[in-house]
C-alpha positions in Angstrom: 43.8 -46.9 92.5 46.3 -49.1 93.8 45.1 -52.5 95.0 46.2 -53.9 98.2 45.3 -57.6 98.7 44.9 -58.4 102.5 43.3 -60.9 104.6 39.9 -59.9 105.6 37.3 -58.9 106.7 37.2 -55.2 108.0 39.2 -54.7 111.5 41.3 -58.0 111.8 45.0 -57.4 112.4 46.0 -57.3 108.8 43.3 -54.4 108.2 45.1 -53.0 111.0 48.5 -53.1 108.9 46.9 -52.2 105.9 45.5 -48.6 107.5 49.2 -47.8 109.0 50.4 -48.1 105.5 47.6 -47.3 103.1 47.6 -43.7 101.5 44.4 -42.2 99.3 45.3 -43.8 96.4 44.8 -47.3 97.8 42.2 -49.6 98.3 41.8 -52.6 100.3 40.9 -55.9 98.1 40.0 -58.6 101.3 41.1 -62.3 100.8 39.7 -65.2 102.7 43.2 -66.7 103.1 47.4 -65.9 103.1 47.8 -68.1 99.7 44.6 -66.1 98.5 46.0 -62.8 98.7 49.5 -64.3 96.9 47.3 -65.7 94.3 45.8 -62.1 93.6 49.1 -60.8 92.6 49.7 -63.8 91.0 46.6 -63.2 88.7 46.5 -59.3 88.3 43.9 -59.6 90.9 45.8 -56.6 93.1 49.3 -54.2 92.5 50.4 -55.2 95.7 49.5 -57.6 98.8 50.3 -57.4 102.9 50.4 -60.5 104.3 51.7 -61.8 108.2 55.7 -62.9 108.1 56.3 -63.3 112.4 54.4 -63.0 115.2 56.7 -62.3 118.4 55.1 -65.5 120.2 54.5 -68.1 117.4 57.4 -66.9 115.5 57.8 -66.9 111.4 54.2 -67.6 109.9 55.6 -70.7 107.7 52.9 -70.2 104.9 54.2 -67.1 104.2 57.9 -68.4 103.9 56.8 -71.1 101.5 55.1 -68.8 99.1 57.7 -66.4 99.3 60.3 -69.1 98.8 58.1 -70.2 95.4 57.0 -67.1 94.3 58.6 -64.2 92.4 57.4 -61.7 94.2 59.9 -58.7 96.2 59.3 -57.3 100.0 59.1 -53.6 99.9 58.3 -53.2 102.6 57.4 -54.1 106.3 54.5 -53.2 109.0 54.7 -53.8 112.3 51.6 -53.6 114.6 51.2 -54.5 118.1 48.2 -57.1 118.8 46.2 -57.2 121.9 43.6 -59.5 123.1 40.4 -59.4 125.5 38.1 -62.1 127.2 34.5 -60.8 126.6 31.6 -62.8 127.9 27.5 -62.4 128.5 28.2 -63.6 132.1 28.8 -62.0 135.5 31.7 -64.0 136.3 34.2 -65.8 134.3 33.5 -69.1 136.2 30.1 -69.3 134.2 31.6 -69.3 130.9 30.4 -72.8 129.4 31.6 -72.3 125.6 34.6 -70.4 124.5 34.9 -69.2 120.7 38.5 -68.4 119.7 40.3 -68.4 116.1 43.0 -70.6 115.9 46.0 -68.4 115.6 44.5 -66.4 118.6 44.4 -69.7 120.6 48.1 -70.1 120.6 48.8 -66.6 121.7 46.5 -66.9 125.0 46.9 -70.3 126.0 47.1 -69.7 129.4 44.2 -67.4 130.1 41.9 -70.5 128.0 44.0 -73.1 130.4 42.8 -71.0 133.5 38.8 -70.7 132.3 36.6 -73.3 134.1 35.0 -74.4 130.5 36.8 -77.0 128.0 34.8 -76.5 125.4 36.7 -74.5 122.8 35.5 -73.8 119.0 37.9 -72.6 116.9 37.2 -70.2 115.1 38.4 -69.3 111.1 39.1 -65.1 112.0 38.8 -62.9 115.0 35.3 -61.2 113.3 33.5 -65.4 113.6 34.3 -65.4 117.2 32.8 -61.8 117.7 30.2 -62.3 115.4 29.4 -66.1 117.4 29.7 -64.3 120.7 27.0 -62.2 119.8 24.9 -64.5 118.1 24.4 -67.6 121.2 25.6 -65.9 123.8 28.4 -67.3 125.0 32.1 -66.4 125.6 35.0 -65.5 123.0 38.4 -64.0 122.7 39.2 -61.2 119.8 41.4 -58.3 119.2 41.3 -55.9 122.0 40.1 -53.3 119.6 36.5 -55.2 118.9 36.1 -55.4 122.7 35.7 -51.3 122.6 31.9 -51.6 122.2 31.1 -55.7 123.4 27.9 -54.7 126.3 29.0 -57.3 128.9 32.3 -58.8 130.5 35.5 -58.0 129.0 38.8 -59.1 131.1 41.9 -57.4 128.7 45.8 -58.1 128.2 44.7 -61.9 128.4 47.8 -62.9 125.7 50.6 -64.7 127.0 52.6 -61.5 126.3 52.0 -58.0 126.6 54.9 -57.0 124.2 52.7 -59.1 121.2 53.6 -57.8 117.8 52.9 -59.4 113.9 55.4 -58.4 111.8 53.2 -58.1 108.3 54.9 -57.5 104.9 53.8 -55.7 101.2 55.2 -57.9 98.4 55.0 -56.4 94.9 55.8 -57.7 91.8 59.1 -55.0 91.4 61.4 -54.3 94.2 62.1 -51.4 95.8 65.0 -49.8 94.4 64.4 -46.7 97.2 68.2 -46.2 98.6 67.9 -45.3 102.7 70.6 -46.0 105.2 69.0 -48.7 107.4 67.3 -51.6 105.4 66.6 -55.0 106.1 67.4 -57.6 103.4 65.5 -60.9 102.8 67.1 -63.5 100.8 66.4 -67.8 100.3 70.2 -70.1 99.6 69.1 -73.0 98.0 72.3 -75.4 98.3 72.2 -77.9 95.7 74.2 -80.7 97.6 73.9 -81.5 101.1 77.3 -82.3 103.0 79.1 -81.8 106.1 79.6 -77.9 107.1 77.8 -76.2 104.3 75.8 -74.3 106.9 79.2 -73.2 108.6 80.8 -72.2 105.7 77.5 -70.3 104.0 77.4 -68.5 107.8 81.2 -67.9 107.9 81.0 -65.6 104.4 78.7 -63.4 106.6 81.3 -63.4 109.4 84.1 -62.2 107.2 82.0 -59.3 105.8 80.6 -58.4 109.1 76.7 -58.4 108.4 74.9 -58.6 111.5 71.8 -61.5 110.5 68.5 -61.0 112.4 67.3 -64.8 112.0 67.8 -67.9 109.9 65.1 -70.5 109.2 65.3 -73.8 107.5 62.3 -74.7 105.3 61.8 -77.9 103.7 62.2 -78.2 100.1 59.5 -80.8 99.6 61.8 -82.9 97.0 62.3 -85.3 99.8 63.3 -86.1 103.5 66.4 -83.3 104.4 66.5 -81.3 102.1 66.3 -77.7 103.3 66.0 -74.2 101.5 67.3 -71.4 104.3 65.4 -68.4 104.7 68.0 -65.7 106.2 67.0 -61.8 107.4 69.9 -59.4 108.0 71.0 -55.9 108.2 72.6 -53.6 106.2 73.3 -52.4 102.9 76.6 -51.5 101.4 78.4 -54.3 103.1 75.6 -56.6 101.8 76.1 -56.8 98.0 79.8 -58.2 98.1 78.9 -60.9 100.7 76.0 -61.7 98.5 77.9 -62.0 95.2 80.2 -64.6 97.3 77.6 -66.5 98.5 75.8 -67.2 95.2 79.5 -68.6 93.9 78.7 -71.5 95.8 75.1 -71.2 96.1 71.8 -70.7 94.0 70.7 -67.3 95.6 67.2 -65.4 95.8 67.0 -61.7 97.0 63.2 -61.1 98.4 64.0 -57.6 98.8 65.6 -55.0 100.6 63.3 -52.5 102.5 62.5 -50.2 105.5 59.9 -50.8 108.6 56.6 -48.4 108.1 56.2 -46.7 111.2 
């Protein structure tokens, strides 16, 4: 069986990603944390682990950068799934909700249905299945994945996120990379410059220019060797026209590949 490292428990949004992708020959190994289910791979714990990359309101999860940045793991692959959340309460109206349970990521995602409840009492939660589970438990009010309202017996308000077009991107690192040739990838690399100066963003950006490679998104990341110095984590498109822009790049630049790979539908 192949082992899948994920964050747990059973139904939070990274089970979610882990059912679109998972076949018969996998099985789910649940991780209390993101650096947990790197440290899996990292100790023959699991074959291969999914963990959260972006989310389309709180953007790149910066955990995950950092771990990729240090580890030597590949991206083979990526999941997309679309998250939804729902109010649910053991009240009649929402103007008698005295305590509010949320987890923490989920608090930044529906801040302004929790600035428009009457109660200022929130408890943050560790994962979506505490505030369910604390909901249940006292009695009071919580807010959790649209899909663990399905069977809550009492008030449920849904579509409370910011956003109604809310989607995590999650990825599947491995300890290989995928060496599968398909027409439209995306490609995940880190350009670690080794001296800071004037215009070494413009010219690294200009080499893509010149060979025409359409990049998604850039991100700086610290390097944690001291105050401005910056790794850049860069997504783009492509495939054929990537390799020579690549081998120019790491002329004047120390150059990491995370992987080149295809979305799981």
């Amino acid at each position: 069986m192949i082992r899948i490292a994920l964050l747990g428990p059973e139904k939070t949004f990274s089970d979610l990603a882990y059912h679109a992708y998972r076949d018969q020959t996998m099985v789910a190994i649940y991780q209390k944390t993101i650096r947990d289910c790197v440290l899996a791979l990292t100790k023959d714990d699991a074959d291969l682990a999914i963990v959260p990359i972006e989310n389309t309101l709180d953007g790149y999860v910066q955990q995950t950068l950092d771990l990729l940045i240090g580890s030597d793991f590949f991206i083979v692959k990526e999941i997309h799934v679309p998250i939804a959340f729902s109010l649910i309460a053991h009240v009649e109206d929402i103007s008698e909700i005295t305590r509010l349970y949320v987890q923490f990521v989920a608090h930044g995602q529906c801040q302004k249905a929790i600035d428009d409840l009457p109660t200022k009492e929130i408890v943050l939660t560790a994962n979506n299945q505490d505030s369910l589970r604390l909901v249940k438990k006292h009695g009071d009010a919580g807010i959790v994945p649209s899909h663990l309202a399905d069977d809550f017996n009492g008030l449920v308000r849904h579509e409370i996120a910011d956003t109604t077009d809310n989607h995590t991107r999650f990825v599947v690192l491995s300890k290989s990379p995928d060496k599968t040739i398909i027409e439209n990838v995306k490609i995940s690399v880190v350009v670690f410059p080794e001296i800071d100066r004037p215009g070494l963003l413009f010219d690294m950006l200009a080499i893509f220019k010149r060979h025409r490679i359409n990049l998604i998104s850039i991100m700086s990341r610290p390097t944690k060797t001291g105050m401005g110095n910056y790794h850049f984590f860069i997504e783009m498109q492509g495939r054929n026209n990537v390799d020579a822009a690549l081998e120019e790049i790491g002329k004047s630049f120390h150059l990491k590949v995370l992987g080149a790979y295809g979305t799981h539908e």
